[in-house]
C-alpha positions in Angstrom: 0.0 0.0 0.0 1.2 3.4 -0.8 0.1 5.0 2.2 1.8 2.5 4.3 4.8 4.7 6.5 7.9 2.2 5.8 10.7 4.3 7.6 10.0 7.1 10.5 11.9 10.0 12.5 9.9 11.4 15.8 10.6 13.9 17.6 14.6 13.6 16.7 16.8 16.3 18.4 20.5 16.0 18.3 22.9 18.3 19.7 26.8 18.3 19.1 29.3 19.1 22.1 31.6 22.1 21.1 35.2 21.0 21.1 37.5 22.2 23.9 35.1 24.2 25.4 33.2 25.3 22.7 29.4 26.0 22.6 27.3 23.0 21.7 25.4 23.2 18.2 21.8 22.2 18.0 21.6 20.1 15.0 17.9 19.1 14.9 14.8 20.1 17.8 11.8 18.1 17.6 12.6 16.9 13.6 9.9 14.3 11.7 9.7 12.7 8.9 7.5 9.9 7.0 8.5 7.6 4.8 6.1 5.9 2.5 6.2 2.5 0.9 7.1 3.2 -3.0 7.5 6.5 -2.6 10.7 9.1 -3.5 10.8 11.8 -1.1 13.0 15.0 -1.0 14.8 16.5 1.9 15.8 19.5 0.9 17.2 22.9 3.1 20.5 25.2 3.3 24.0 23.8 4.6 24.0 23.2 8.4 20.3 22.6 8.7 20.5 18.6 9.4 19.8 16.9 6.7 23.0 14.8 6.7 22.2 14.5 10.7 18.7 12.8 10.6 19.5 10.6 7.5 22.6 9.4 9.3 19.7 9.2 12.8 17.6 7.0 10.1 19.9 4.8 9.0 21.3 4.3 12.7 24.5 5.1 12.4 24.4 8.3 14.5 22.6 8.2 18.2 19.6 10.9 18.7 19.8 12.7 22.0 16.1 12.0 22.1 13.4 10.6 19.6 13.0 8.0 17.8 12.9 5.7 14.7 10.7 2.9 13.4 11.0 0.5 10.4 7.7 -1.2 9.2 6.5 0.3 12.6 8.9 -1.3 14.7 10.9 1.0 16.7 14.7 0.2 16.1 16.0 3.1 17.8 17.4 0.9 20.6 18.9 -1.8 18.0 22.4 -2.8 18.8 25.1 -4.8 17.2 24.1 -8.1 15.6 20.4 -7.0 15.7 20.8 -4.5 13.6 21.7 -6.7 10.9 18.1 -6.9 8.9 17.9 -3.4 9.2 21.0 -2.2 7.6 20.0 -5.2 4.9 16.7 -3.1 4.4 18.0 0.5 4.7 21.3 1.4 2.5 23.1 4.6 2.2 24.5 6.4 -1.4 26.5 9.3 -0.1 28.3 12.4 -1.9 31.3 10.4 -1.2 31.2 6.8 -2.9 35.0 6.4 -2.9 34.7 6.5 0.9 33.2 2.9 0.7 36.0 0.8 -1.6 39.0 0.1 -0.5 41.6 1.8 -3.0 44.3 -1.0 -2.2 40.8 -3.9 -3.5 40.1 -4.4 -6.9 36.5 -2.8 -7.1 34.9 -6.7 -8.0 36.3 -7.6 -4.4 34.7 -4.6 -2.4 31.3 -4.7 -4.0 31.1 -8.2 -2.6 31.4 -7.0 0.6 27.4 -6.5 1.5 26.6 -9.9 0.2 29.5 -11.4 2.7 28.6 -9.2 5.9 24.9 -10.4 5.6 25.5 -14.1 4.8 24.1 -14.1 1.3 25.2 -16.2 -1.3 28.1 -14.6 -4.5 25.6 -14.9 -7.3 27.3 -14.1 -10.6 24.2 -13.3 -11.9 23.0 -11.6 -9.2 26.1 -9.4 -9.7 25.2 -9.4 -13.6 21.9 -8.0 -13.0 23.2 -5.3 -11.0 25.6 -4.2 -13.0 23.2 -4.1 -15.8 20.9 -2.0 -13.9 23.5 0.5 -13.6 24.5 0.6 -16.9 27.8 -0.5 -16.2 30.2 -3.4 -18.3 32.0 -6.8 -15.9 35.4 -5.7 -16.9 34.5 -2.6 -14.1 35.1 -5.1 -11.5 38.8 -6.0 -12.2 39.7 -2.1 -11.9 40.6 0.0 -8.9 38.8 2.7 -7.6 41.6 5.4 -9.2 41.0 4.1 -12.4 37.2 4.8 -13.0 35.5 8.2 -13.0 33.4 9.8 -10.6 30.2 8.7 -12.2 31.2 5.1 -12.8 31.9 4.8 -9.0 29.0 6.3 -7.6 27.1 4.2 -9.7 28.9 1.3 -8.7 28.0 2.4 -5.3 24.4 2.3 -6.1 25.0 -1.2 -7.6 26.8 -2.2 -4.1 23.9 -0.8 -2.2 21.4 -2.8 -4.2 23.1 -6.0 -4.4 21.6 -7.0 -0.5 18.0 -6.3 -2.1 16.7 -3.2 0.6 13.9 -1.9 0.4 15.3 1.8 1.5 17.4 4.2 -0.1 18.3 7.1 1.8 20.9 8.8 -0.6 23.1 12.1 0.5 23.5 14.4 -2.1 24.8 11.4 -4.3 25.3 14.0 -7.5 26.7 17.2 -5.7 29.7 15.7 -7.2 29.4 14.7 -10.2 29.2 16.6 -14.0 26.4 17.5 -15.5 26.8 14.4 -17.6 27.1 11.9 -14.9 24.6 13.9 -12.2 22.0 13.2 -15.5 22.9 9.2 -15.9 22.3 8.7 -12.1 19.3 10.6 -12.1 18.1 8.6 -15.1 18.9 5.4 -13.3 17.0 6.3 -10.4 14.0 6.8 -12.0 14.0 3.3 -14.1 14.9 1.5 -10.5 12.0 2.7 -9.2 9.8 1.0 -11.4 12.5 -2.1 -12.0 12.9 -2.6 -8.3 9.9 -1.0 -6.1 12.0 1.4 -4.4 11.3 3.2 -1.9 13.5 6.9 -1.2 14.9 9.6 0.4 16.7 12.2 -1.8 18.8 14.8 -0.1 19.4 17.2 -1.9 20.1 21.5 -2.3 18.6 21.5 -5.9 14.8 22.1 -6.5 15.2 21.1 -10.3 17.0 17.4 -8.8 14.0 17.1 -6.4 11.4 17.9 -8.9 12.9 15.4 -11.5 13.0 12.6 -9.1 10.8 13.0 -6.3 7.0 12.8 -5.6 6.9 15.4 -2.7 9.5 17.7 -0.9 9.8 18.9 2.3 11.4 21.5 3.9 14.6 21.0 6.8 14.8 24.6 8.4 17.4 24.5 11.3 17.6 23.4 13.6 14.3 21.0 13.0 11.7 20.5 10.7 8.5 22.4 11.2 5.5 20.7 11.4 3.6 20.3 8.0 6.5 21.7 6.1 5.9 19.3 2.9 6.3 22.1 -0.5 
């Protein structure tokens, strides 16, 4: 059902202790967001507001001071270690940053197995064909390393990593801030065919209205340090 909330913030505040001394920084105050089955949702607001905060609060890699966040309405706020597991199988990341997550001394082929070993599934070549293919990109990627392909071709390997363990989340973090205008438009495209190929369900960070009214179905609005209630554009 579209209507049905598959990933949820309450309430989230988060607040940073300054350095040294220095004041603390009130990254998000009260902050919500829902999620929907099948749905592409933008976060969109200005630098410093919290976006990258609560997506890294969604995806549990970053505690809340208060709050918190359910999956399939299951609150896994409290999740630790091993139990985490199915979520992070069901809720992957695509950052700004995809060279952050291969290994520059690994053949790129031997870090996108990675997701398939830490969850205990199965190296299917085609499984690894299909991906690829989804992402428009040729088998003889795998044997390169991550200095020999261009920004573009990573991050779209990233996305292929990310899907690989099947999840049913994407939270992605500005994945084309930096990119060219040739490669931002190939992801984009991508997106949009996954979503009817794989029954996707995302959040899209972005700072571009255009990028968010491409991709997404609604858009809502991140003023610091929380999000206002009912602030969908």
């Amino acid at each position: 059902m579209r209507d049905e909330v598959i990933l949820e913030g309450r309430d989230i505040t988060k607040t940073f202790r300054g350095r040294l001394g220095g004041h603390p920084r009130k990254a998000l105050e009260g902050a919500n967001l829902r999620l929907c089955r099948g749905e592409y949702l933008g976060l969109m607001g200005p630098s410093g507001c919290g976006k990258t905060t609560l997506a890294r609060i969604l995806l549990r890699l970053l505690e809340p001071d208060s709050g918190q966040v359910f999956f399939r309405g299951e609150e896994v706020t409290r999740l630790r270690g091993r139990r985490l597991l199915p979520f992070r199988r069901r809720v992957q990341l695509i950052s700004q940053r995809p060279e952050t997550f291969f290994d520059p001394r690994l053949r790129l082929g031997k870090s996108l197995l990675e997701p398939l070993d830490i969850f205990g599934l199965p190296r299917d070549r085609e499984r690894i064909r299909a991906g690829l293919e989804r992402v428009k990109l040729p088998a003889e990627i795998l044997e390169r390393y991550p200095h020999q392909v261009s920004g573009g071709e990573i991050q779209r390997l990233s996305l292929c990593r990310a899907l690989l363990p099947e999840p049913e989340v994407l939270i992605l973090d500005e994945p084309t801030s930096m990119l060219d205008i040739s490669a931002q438009a190939q992801v984009l495209s991508i997106l949009r065919e996954l979503r009817g190929a794989c029954g996707l369900t995302c959040l899209f960070i972005t700072h571009h209205r255009e990028t968010a009214d491409f991709l997404c179905d609604r858009v809502q609005s991140l003023e610091a340090p929380g999000i206002p209630p009912g602030s969908v554009l």
